[in-house]
C-alpha positions, 0 to 999 in steps of 0.5 A: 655445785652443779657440775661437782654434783655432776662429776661426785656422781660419776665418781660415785659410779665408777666405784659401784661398778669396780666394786661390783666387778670385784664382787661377781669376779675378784679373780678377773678384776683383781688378777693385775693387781694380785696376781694368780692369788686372786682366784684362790677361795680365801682371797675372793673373800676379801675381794669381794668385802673390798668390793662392798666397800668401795659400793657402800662408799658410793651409796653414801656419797649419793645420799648426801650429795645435796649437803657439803657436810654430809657428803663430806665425811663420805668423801674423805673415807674413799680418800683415805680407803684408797690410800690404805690401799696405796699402803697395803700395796706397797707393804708387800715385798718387791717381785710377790705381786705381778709386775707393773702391780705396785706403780699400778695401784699407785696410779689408780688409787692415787688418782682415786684419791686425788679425785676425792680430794678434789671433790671434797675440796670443792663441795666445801665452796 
């Protein structure tokens, strides 16, 4: 359980400084993924709720590293965050997002979730 403990808090991490990045500059961190729509007023709006979220996931997941079954439901909620994302992503139509968008957010929030599942998997030995 140590190093899953080691490598959830990485995870963890990671996801605190992409959702603060997302925060204090969704027009920078977001600009590949959305485009030149990322600087607009609306849109920093959402950016910036996703950036809380992928925040108040890690806190979560933090608090309950020291029990599997509390940990667990945290876990599975950055799983499936990420793959909503993968979804939204891939609802746009082809040519509205910048290119390498789409296989983009396919990689990183599919890597994202792979993780998670693997970390869920293992805090449950």
């Amino acid at each position: 359980m140590a190093s899953t403990r080691a490598t959830t808090i990485a995870f963890a991490a990671g996801r605190i400084a992409f959702g603060a990045g997302l925060i204090a500059a969704p027009e920078t961190v977001a600009a590949r993924w959305i485009g030149r729509d990322a600087k607009r007023g609306p849109v920093k709006v959402a950016l910036r709720g996703l950036g809380a979220r992928d925040i108040a996931l890690s806190v979560g997941m933090l608090l309950t590293l020291d029990d599997p079954d509390r940990l667990a439901p945290w876990l599975a909620l950055t799983i499936g965050s990420d793959l909503t994302d993968i979804a939204a992503t891939l609802a746009v139509p082809a040519g509205k997002l910048p290119d390498n968008a789409r296989w983009g957010t396919v990689a990183l929030a599919g890597a994202a979730a792979a993780g998670g599942a693997a970390l869920l998997v293992a805090a449950k030995r």
